[in-house]
C-alpha positions as CSV (number, residue, x, y, z in Angstrom):
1,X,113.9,117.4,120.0
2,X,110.9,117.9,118.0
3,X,112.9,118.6,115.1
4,X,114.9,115.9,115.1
5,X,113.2,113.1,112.4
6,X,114.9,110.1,113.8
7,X,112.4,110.7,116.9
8,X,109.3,112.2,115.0
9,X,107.4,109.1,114.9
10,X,108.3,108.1,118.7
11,X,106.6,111.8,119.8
12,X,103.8,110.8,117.5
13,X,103.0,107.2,119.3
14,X,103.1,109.1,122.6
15,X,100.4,111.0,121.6
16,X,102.2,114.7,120.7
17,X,100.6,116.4,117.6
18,X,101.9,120.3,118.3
19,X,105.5,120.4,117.7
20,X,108.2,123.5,118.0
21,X,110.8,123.6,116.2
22,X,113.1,125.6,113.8
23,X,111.7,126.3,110.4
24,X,114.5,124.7,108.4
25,X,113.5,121.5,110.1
26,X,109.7,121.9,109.5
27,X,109.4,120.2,105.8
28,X,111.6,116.6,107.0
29,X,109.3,116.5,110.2
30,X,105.8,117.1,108.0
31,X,107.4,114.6,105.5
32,X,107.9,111.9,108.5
33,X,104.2,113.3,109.8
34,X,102.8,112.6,106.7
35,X,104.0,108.9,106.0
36,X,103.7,108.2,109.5
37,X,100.4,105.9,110.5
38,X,99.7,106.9,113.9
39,X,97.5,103.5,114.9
40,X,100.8,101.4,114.5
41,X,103.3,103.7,116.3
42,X,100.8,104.4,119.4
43,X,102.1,99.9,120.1
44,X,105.5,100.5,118.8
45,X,106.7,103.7,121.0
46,X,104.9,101.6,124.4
47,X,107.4,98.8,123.1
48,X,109.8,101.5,123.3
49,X,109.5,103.1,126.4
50,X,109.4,99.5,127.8
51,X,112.4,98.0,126.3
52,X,115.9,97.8,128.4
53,X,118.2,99.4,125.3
54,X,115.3,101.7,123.8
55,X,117.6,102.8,121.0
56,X,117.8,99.2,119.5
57,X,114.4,99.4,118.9
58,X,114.4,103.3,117.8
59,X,116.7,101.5,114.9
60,X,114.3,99.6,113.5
């Protein structure tokens, strides 16, 4: 799970910061890490957990 980017920033928002994962996928995630600002997605992934179709709002 960790290593999948589409949900890098969602982990990030919920307050993760140690990931395991397989080192192919290491540079995407630190690219995603990197651009990610960790103030806004702490909001965004509570709107997340909250929301009846979570995956509409993982698309945005």
């Amino acid at each position: 799970m960790a290593g999948d980017t589409a949900l890098t920033r969602l982990l990030l928002g919920l307050g993760l910061r140690s990931f395991s994962m397989h080192p192919a996928q290491i540079l995407a995630v630190k690219q995603e890490v990197l651009r990610a600002d960790t103030g806004k997605l702490r909001p965004w992934a509570q709107t997340v957990l909250e929301a009846d179709e979570p995956a509409s709002v993982l698309a945005r």
